[in-house]
C-alpha positions, 0 to 999 in steps of 0.5 A: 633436415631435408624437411626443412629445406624444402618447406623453407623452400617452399615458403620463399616459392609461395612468398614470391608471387608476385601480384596479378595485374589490375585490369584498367578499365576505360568506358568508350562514347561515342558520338557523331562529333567524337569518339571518348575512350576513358578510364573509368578511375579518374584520369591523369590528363585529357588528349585531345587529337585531330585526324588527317584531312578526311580522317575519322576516329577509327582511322585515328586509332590506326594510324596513331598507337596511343590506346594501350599507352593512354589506358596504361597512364590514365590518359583520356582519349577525345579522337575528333571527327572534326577533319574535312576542312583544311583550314577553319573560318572564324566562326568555325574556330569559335564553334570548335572551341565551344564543341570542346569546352562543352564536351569536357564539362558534359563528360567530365573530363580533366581540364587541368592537363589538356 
């Protein structure tokens, strides 16, 4: 009888793991321009962020605690080195745009949720 219990008990012991965690692996780009940190599966969305006058990428990812939480939603990061000027002329605004759009078509990024 003990036998039993104990094999039943070990069988719910052995049954009961649980499984380990799939690590999220995200591939980094880097160029002067930006930083890309994205998931290698495909991504749920495309954030897309703007350091503080002067910032660059590095000083985005202290000051703004998002990477664990992108990575564990499958969300891509574009951290820009886009922050010297305070204001953008027209022909800034426009070369920003195609900056961007040129970037997510080249690097295949989700267009869809932006």
């Amino acid at each position: 009888m003990k036998n039993i219990a104990i094999l039943i008990i070990l069988t719910i012991l052995i049954s009961c793991k649980s499984e380990p965690k799939k690590e999220l692996k995200t591939e980094t780009i880097i160029t002067d321009n930006f930083e890309i940190i994205n998931p290698i599966e495909n991504s749920k969305a495309t954030l897309i962020l703007f350091g503080g006058f002067g910032e660059k990428p590095a000083d985005i990812k202290r000051e703004f605690k998002i990477l664990d939480s992108a990575k564990k939603n499958k969300i891509c990061l574009v951290l820009m080195n886009y922050s010297d000027k305070i204001w953008l002329l027209d022909n800034e605004k426009k070369d920003l745009a195609k900056l961007l759009q040129n970037t997510l078509k080249k690097y295949n990024l989700n267009r869809e949720e932006i």
